[in-house]
DSSP file (Angstrom, degrees, kcal/mol; ACC not computed):
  #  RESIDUE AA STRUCTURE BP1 BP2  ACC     N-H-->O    O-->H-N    N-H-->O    O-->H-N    TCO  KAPPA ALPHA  PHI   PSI    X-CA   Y-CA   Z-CA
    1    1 A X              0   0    0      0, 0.0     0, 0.0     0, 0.0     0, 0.0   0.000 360.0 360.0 360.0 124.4   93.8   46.3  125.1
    2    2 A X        -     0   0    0      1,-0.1     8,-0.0     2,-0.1     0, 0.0   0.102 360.0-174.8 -19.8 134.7   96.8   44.7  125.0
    3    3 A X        +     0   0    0      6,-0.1     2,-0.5     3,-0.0    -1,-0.1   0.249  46.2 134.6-135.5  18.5  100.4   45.9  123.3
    4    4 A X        -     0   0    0      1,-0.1    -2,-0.1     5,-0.1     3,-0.0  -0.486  38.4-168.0 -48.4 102.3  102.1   42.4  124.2
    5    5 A X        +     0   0    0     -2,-0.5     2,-0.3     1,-0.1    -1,-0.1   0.299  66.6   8.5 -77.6  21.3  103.9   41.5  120.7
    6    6 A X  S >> S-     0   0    0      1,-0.0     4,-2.6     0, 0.0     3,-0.7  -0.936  88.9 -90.7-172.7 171.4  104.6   38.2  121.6
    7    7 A X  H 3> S+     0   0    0     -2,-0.3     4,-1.9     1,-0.2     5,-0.2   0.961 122.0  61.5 -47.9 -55.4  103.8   35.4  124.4
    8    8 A X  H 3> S+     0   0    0      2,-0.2     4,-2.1     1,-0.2    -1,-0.2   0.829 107.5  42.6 -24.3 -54.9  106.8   36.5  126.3
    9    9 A X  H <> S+     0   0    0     -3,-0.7     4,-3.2     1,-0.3    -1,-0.2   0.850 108.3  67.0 -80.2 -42.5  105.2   40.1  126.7
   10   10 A X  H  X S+     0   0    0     -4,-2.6     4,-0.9     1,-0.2    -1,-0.3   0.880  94.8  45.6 -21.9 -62.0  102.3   38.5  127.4
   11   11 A X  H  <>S+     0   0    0     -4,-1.9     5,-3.7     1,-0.2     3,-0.4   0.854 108.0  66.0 -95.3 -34.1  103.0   36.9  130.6
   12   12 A X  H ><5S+     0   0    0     -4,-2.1     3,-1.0     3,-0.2    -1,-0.2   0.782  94.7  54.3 -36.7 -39.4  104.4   40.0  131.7
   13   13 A X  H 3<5S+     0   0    0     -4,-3.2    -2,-0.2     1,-0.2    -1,-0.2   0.792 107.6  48.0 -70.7 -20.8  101.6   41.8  131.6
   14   14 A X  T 3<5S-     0   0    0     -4,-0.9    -1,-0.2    -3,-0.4    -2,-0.1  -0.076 117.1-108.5 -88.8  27.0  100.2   39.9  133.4
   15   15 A X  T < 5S+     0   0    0     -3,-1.0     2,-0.4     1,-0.1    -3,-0.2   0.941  76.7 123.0  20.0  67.9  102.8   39.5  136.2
   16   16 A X      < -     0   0    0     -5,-3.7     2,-0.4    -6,-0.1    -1,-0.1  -0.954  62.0-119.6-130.8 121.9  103.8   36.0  135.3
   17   17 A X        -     0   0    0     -2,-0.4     6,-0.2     1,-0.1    -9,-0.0  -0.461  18.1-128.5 -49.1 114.8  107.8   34.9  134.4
   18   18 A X  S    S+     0   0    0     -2,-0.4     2,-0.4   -10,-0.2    -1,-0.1   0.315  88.9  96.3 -40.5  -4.6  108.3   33.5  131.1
   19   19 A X     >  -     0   0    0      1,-0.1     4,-1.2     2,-0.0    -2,-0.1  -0.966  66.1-152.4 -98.0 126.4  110.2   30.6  133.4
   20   20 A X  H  > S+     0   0    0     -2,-0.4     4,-2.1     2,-0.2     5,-0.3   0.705  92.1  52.9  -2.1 -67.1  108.3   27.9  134.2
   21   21 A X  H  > S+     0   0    0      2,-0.2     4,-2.6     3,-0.2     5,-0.2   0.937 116.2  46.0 -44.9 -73.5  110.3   27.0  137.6
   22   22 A X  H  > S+     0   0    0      1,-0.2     4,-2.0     2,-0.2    36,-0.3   0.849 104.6  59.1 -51.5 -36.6  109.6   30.5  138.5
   23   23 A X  H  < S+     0   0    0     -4,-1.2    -2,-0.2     2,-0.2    -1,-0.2   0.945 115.9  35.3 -55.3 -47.9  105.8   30.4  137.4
   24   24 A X  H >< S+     0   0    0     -4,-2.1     3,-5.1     1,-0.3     4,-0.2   0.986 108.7  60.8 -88.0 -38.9  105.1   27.6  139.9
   25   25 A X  H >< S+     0   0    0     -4,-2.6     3,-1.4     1,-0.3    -1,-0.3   0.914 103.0  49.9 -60.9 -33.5  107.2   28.4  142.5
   26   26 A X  T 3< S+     0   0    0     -4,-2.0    -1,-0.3    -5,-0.2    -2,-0.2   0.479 112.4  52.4 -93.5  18.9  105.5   31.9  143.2
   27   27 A X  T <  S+     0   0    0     -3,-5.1     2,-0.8    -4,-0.1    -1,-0.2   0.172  75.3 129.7-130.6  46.0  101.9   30.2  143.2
   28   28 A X    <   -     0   0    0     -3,-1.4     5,-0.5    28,-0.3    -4,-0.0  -0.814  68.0-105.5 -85.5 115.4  102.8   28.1  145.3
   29   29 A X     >  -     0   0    0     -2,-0.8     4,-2.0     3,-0.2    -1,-0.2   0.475  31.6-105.8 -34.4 177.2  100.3   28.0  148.2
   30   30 A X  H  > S+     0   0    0      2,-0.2     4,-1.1     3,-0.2    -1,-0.1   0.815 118.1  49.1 -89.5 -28.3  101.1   29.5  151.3
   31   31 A X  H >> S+     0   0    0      2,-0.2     4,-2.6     3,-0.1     3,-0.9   0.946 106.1  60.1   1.0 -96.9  101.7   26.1  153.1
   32   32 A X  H 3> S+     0   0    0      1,-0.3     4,-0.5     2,-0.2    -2,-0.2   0.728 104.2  46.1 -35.4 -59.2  103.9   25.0  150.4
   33   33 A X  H 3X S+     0   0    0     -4,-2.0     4,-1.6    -5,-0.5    -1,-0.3   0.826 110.5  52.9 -77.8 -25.7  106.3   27.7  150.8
   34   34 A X  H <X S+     0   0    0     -4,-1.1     4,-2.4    -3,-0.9     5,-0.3   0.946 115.5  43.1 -37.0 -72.5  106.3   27.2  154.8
   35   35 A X  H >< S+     0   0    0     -4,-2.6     3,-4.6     2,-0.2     5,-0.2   0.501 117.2  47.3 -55.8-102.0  107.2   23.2  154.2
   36   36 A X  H >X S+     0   0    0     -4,-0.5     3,-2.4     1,-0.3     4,-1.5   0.401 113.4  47.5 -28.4 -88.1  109.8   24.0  151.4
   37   37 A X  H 3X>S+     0   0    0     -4,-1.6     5,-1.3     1,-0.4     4,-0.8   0.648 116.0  43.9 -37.3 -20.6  111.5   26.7  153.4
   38   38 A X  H <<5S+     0   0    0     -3,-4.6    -1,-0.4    -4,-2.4    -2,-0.2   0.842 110.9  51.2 -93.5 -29.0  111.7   24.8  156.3
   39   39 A X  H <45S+     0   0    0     -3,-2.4    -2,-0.2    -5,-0.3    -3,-0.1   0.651 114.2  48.5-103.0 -26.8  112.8   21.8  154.6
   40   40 A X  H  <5S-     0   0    0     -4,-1.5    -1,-0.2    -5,-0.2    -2,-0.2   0.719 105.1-124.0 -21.8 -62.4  115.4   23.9  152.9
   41   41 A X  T  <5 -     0   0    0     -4,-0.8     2,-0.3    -5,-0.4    -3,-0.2   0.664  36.9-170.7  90.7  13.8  116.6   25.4  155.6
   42   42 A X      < -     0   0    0     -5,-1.3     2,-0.5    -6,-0.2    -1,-0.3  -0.489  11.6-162.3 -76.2 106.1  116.1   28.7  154.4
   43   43 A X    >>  -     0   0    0     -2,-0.3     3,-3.3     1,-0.2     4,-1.8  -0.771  11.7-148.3 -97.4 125.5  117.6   31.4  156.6
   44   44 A X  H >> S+     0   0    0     -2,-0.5     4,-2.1     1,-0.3     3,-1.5   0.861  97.0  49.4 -45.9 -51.1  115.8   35.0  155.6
   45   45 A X  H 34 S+     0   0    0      1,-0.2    -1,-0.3     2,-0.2     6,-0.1   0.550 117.4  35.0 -77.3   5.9  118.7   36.7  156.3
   46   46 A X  H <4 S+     0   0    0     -3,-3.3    19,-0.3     5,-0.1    -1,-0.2   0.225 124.2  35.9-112.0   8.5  121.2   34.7  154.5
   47   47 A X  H << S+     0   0    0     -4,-1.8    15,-2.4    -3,-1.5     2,-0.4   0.754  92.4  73.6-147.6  14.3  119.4   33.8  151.8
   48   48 A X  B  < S-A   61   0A   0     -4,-2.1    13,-0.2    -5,-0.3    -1,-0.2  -0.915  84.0-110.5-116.7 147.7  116.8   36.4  150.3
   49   49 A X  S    S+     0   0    0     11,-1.8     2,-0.3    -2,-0.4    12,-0.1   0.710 102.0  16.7 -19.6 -47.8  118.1   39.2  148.5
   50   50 A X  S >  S-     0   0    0     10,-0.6     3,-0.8    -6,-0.1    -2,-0.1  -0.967  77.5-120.0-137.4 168.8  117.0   41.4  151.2
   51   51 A X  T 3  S+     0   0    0     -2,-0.3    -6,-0.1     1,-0.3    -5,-0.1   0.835 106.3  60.9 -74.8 -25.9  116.0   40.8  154.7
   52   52 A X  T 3  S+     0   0    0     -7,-0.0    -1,-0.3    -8,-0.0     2,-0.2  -0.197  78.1 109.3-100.8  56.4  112.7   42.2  154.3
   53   53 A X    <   -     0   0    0     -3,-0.8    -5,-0.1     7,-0.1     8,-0.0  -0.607  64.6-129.2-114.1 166.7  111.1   39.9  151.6
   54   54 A X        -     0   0    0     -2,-0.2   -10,-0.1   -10,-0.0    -3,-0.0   0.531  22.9-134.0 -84.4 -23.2  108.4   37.3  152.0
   55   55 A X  S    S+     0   0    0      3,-0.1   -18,-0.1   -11,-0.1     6,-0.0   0.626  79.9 113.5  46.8  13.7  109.9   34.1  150.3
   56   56 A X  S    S+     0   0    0    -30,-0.1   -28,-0.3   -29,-0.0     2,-0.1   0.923  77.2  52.5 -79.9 -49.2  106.4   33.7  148.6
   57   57 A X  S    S-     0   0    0      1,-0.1     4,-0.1   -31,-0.1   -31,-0.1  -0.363  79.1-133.6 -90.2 160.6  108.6   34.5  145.3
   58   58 A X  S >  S+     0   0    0    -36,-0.3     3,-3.3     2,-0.1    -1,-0.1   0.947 106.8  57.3 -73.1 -87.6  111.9   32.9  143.7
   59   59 A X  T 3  S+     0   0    0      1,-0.3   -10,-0.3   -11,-0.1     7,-0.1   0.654  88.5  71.2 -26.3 -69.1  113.4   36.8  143.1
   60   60 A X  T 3  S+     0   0    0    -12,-0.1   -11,-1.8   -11,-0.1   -10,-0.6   0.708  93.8  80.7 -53.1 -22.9  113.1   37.4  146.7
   61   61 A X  B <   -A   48   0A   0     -3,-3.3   -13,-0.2   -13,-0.2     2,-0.1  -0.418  67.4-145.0 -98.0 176.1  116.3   34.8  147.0
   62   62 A X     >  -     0   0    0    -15,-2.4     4,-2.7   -16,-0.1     5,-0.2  -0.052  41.7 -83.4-108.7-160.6  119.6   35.3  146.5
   63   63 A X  H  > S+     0   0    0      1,-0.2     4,-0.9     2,-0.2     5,-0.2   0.996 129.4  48.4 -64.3 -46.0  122.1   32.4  144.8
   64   64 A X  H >> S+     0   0    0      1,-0.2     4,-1.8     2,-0.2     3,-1.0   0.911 113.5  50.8 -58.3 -41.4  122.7   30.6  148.0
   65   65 A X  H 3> S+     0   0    0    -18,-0.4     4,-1.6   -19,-0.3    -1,-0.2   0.789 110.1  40.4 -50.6 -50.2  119.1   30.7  148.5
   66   66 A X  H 3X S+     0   0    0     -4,-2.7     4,-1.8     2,-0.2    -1,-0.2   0.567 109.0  59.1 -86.4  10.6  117.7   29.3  145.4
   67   67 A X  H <X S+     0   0    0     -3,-1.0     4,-4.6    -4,-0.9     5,-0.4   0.897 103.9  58.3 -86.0 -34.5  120.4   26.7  145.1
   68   68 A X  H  X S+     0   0    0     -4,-1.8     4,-3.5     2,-0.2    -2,-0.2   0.987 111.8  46.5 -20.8 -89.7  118.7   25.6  149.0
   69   69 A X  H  X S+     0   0    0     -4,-1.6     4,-2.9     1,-0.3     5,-0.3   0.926 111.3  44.7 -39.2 -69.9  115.6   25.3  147.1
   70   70 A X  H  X S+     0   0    0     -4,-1.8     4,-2.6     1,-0.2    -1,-0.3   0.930 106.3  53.3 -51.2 -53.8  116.6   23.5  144.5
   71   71 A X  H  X S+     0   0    0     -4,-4.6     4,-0.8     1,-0.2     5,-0.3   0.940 111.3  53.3 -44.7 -50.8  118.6   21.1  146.0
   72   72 A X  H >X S+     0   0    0     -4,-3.5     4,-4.7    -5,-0.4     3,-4.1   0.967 109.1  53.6 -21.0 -75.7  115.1   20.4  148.4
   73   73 A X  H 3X S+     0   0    0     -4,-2.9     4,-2.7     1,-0.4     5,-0.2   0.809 111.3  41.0 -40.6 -47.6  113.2   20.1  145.1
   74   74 A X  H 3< S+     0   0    0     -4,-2.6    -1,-0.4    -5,-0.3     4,-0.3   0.494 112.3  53.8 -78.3   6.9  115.7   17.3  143.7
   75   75 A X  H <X S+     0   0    0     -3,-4.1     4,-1.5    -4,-0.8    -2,-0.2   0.691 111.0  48.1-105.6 -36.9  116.0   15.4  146.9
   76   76 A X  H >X S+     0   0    0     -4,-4.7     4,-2.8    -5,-0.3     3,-1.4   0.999 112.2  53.6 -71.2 -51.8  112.0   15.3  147.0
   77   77 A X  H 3X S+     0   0    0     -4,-2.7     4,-1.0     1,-0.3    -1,-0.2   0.801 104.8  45.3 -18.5 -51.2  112.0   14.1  143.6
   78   78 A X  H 34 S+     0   0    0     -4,-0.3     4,-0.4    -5,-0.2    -1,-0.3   0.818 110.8  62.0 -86.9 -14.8  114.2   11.4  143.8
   79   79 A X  H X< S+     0   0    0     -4,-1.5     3,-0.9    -3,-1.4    -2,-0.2   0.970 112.7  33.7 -68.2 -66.7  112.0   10.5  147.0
   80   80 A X  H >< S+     0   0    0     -4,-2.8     3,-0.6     1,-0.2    -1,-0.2   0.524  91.8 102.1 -75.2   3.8  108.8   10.0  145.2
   81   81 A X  T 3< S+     0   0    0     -4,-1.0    -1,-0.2    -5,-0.3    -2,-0.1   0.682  88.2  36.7 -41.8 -42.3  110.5    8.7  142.0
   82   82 A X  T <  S+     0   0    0     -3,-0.9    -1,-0.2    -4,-0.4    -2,-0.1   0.039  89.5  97.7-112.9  22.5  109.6    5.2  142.7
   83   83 A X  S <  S-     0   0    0     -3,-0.6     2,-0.4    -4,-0.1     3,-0.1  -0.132  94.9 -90.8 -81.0-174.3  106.3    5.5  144.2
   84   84 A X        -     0   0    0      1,-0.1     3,-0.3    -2,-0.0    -2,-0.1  -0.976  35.5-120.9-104.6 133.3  103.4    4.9  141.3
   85   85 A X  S    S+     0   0    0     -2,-0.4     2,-2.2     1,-0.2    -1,-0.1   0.880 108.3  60.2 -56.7 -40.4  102.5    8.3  139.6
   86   86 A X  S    S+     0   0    0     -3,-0.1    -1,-0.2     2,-0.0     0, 0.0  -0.021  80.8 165.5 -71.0  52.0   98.7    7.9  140.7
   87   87 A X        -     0   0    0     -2,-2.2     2,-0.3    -3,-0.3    -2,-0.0  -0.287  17.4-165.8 -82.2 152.9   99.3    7.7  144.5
   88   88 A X        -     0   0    0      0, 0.0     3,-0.5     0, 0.0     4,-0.3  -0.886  36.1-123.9-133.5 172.1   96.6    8.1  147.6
   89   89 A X  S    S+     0   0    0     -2,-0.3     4,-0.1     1,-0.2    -2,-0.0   0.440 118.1  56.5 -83.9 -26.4   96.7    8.6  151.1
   90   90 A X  S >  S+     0   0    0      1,-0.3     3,-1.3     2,-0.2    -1,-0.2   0.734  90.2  66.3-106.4 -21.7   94.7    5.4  151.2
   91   91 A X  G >  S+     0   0    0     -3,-0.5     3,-0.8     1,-0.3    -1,-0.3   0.619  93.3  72.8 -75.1 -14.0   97.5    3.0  149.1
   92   92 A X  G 3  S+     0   0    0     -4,-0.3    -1,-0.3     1,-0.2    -2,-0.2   0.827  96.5  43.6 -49.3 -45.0   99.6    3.7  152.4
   93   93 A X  G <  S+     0   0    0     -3,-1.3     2,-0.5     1,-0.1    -1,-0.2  -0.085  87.9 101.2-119.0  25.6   97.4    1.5  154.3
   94   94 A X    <   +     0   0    0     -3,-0.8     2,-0.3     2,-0.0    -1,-0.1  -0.671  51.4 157.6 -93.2  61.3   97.5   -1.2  151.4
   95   95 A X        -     0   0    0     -2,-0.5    -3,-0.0     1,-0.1    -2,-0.0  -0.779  52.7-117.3-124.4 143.6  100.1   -3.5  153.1
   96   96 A X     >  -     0   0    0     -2,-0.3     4,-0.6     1,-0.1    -1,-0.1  -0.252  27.3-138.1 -76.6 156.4  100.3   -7.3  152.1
   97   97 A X  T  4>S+     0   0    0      2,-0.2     5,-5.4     1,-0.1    -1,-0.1   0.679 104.3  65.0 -97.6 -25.5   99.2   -9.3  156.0
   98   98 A X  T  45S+     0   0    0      3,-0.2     3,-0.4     2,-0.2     5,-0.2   0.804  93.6  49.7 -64.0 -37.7  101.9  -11.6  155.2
   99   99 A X  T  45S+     0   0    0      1,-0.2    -1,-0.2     2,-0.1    -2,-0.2   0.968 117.8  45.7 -64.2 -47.9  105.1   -8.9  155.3
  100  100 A X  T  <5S-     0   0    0     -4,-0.6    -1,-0.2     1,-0.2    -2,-0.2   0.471 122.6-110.4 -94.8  26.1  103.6   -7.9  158.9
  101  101 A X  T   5S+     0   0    0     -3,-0.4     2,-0.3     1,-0.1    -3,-0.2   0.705  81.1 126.1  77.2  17.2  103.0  -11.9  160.2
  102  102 A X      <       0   0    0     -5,-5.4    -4,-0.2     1,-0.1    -2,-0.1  -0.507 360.0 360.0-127.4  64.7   99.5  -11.7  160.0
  103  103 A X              0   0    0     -2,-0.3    -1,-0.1    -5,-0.2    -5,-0.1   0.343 360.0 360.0 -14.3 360.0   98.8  -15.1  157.5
């Protein structure tokens, strides 16, 4: 049984951060944290807390590190800002015949 008094305590128990930002970033697949770290630029020894952490989690980095991250995050963000929020793989190959000369 639970002795959570509140939501907060809650998501502790369960080992989840009461942050949002934090929540997704440590379930973020394993993938996902490969591209983002790479696309970062995220060197382990300059930018987690210790040298021997994973980067699966946000606590493993240090300031420089999650400011790395973030900045990533808003640069993909403003990339896919003007895309249409329902997107497929398959509306990439939906290109007018006229743009490529082929009336």
């Amino acid at each position: 049984m639970s002795k959570a008094r509140n939501g907060e305590e809650a998501l502790h128990e369960i080992g989840l951060s009461k942050y949002a930002v934090q929540r997704a970033f440590n379930h973020l697949s394993y993938e996902q944290h490969e591209k983002l770290k790479a696309l970062a630029d995220i060197e382990p020894f300059e930018d987690y807390v210790s040298h021997d952490r994973t980067g699966y989690k946000l606590e493993h980095y240090n300031e420089k590190g999650i400011a790395k991250i973030a900045k990533e995050m808003q640069e993909m963000s403003s990339i896919r800002a003007p895309f249409p929020t329902c997107l497929t793989r398959r509306d990439f190959f939906d290109i007018d015949p006229y743009t490529r000369g082929q009336p």
